[in-house]
N, C-alpha and C positions, 0 to 999 in steps of 0.2 A: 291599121289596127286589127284587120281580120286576119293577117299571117299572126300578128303578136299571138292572136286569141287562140288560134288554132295553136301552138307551138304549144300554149300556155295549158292547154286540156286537156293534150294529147299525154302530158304526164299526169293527169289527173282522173284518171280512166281508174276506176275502183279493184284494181286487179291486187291491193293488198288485202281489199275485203274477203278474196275468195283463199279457202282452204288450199295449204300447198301440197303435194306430193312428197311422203315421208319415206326416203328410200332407206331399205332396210340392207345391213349386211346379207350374202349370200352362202351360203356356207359352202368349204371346199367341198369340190366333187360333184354339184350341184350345178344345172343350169337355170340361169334366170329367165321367168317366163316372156314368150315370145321371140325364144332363140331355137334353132335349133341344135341337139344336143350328137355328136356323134357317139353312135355305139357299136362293136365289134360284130363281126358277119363271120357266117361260113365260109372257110375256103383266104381267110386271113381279109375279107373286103368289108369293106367300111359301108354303114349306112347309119341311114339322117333318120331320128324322128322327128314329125311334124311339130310343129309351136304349139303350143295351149295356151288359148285368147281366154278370156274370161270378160262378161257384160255386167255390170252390175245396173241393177235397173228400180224402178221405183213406182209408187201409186199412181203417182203421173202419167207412166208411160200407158197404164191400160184404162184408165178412163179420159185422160187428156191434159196436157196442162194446162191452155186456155181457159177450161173449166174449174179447176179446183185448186184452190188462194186460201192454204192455210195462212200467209202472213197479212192478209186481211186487216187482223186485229191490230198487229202492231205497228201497220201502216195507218191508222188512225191514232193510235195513240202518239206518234211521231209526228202527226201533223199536227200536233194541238199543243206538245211538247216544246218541235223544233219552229214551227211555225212559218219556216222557209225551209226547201229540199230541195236538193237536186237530184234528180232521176236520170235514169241508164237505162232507158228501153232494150229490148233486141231490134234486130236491125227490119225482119219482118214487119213490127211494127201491130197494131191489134192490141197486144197483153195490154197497152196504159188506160183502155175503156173499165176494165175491170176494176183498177183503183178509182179511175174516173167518177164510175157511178156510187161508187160506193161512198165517196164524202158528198155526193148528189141527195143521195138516203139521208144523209145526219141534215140536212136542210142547207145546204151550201149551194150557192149562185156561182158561175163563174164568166169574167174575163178572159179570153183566148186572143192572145194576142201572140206575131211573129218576133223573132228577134232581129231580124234581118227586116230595114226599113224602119224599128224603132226609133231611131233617133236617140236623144240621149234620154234612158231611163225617166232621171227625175224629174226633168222639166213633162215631158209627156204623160207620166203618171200622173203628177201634183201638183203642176200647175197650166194655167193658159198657155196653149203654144200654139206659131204659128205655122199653120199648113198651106205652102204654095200648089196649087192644081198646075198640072202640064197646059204646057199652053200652045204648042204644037209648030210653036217660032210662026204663029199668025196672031192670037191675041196677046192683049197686055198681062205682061207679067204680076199676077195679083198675091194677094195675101193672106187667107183669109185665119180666123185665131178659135180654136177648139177650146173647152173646157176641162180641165184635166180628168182624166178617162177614170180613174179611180173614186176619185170624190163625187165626180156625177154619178158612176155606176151604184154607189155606195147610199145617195143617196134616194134611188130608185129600187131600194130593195125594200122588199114588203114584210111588215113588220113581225113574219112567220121565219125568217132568212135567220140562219145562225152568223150566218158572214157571208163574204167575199172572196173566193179563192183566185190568182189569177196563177194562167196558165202560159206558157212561155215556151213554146216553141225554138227549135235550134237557138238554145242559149249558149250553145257554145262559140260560137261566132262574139259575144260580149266580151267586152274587158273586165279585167278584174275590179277596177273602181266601177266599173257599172253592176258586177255580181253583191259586191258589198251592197251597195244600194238596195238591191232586192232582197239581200239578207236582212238590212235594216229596217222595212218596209213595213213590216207587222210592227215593228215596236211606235212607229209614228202614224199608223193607223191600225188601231187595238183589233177590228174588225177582219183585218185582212190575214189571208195567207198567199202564199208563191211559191207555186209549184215550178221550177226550170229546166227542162230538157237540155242534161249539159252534155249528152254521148250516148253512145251505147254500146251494149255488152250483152252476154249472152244469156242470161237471166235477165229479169225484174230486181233492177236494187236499185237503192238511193240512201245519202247522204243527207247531214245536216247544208246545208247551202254554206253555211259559215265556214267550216271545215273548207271547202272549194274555197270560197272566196280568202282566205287566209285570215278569217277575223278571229280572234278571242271571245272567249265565251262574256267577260266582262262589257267589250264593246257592244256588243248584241242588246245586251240589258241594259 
């Protein structure tokens, strides 16, 4: 299942989200930047002028981007909207504290849970499942039976809590029928959100989860 999943993400990496490069005609007689152009010498010899690089640079670059999250707002209104997303860290890692905290502020609780070790989705989420302890091939092999980690957490939140967000670490390692599930999750508990780390990429972006998981916006609702 984990090659299936990995094969399955690896084209689902948000690179149509990002703006393409619009190459423009050059006109004759002209050099394209970053080449160099030859031009006629003394004495009939040939010489090169240097390339002209060009940097375009932005707010970011001089106070920091870690610091400052104009998309903020829309990151919140996406979660209340979509209700399930999946997210594209960079690969440094750090930038997800900054949406973290901030659905922390509107009064959200959260689940942090691995995807690697889950087990399958729904039984763990929503209902009794059982968890065998290693037994180290010296004791009896036992069994013991957990309460499903959402409904208990859900109903240990105090009565200030606007919800439940749960957080999902290397989601990309999941199958697709286990992505739908998480995308459906909000709709079979009104309280919840899920957030799923399905990749990363070089900015901070995310996705409806449904979109990833290939659902229809009608199956969602």
């Amino acid at each position: 299942m984990a090659s299936t999943a990995c094969s399955y993400h690896a084209a689902l990496l948000p690179s149509t989200s990002l703006p393409r490069r619009q190459h423009s005609p050059v006109p004759h007689g002209t050099a394209p930047m970053g080449t160099a152009r030859r031009m006629p010498g003394l004495g009939g010899q040939q010489r090169y002028r240097k390339p002209e690089m060009t940097c375009a640079i932005g707010i970011g670059d001089f106070i920091g981007g870690d610091l400052v999250k104009f998309d903020l707002g829309q990151w919140l209104s996406d979660v209340e909207e979509h209700k399930a997303l999946a997210i594209y860290p960079p690969h440094e890692g750090g930038y997800e504290g900054r949406y973290l905290n901030r659905l922390r502020y509107q009064g959200y609780k959260f689940l942090d849970l691995s995807a690697r070790g889950l087990g399958d989705p729904e039984t763990t989420l929503t209902k009794f499942h059982p968890v065998c302890p290693a037994h180290l091939g010296k004791q009896p092999i036992a069994r013991w039976y957990f309460p499903p980690e959402v409904d208990y957490r859900l109903s240990l939140l105090p009565p200030n809590a606007k919800g439940l967000v749960v957080w999902i670490i290397e989601a990309k390692v999941l199958s697709k029928a286990e992505l739908q599930f998480l995308a459906l999750l909000p709709t079979l508990r009104p309280k919840v959100r899920v957030i799923a780390e399905c990749g990363n990429w070089r900015k901070f972006l995310w996705k409806p989860l449904r979109e990833i998981a290939g659902l229809a916006a009608n199956e969602v609702s």
